[in-house]
Structures are given as C-alpha cells and as structure tokens.
N, C-alpha and C positions, 0 to 999 in steps of 0.2 A: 430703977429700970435695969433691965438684963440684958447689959452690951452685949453678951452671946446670943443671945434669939432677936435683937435689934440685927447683928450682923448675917444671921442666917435669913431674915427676912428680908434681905435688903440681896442680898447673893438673888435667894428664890425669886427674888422681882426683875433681876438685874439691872439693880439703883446705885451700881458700886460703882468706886472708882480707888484704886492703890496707886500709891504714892505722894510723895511731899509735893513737887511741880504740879502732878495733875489735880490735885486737892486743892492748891492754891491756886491754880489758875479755874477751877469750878469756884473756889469763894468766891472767887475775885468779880468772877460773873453773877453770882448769886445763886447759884444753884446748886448750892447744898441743904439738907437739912441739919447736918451735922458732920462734923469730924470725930475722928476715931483716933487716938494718941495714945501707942506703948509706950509704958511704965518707962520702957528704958531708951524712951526717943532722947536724941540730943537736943540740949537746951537751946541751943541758937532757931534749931526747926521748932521747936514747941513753943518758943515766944514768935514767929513769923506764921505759927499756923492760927496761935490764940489774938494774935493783933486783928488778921485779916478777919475771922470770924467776927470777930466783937462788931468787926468795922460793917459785916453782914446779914448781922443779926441769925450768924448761926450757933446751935449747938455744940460744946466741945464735952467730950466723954474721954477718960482717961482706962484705958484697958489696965486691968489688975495686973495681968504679966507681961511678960518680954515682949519684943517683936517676933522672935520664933513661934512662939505661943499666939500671936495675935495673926500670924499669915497661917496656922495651922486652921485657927478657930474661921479662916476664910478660907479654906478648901487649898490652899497653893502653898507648892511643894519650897518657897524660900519665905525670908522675915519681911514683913512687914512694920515698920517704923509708923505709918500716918495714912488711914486710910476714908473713905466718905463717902458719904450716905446722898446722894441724888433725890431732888423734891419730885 
C-alpha cells in the first residue's frame, strides 16, 4: 500500500489527526483506521502507539522517512513523528 496517497486521501477527507496524544487518545477510543509512524519516532512512542493499536485492532504503517519528510508529505510546515487516519 502507498502510505503517501493513503495520507493525501485521508488530508482530502479530512480523516487526520497529528500527533502522539491525539492519536492515542483516538486509539484509545477506537476510532482510528490506522496509525502513521516516522522511521525515526522515538522508541518509547512507537511501542505505546503499537500496544494501543493492537489493543484496537488498528493498522500500524511505518513511513519510509523522517518526521520532517512525513509532516511535509501531510501539507504542514513542522515534523511530524505519529500521525492517524479517522474510520
């Protein structure tokens, strides 16, 4: 699957949400389809985003580059580290 046009479709719907907190607190409710995790998120957030998913039964996607690169490929001008996709 094409995490870049997964992430433009989901901008164009507006089914986003950025950030660690807000991303967990949407798992946490269940209303994600999936999480979005740069290459270079910190390990502590990337075991606390893949627990909670599992625990959700949602998707976790690993983006190929940085979080510079992954807040570019979502239109905003800072990084993004952890970002999710709204059912």
């Amino acid at each position: 699957m094409d995490i870049t046009k997964l992430i433009k479709n989901a901008i164009e719907a507006d089914k986003i949400t950025i950030g660690t907190d807000s991303t967990l607190k949407y798992l946490n409710h269940d209303k994600l389809d999936s999480a979005i995790i740069a290459s270079n998120c910190p390990k502590n957030i990337k075991c606390d985003i893949e627990k909670t998913a599992k625990l959700s039964n949602s998707k976790i996607y690993t983006f190929s580059g940085t979080s510079i690169e992954l807040g570019a490929t979502a239109r905003k001008p800072f990084s993004i580290s952890v970002l999710g996709i709204k059912k």
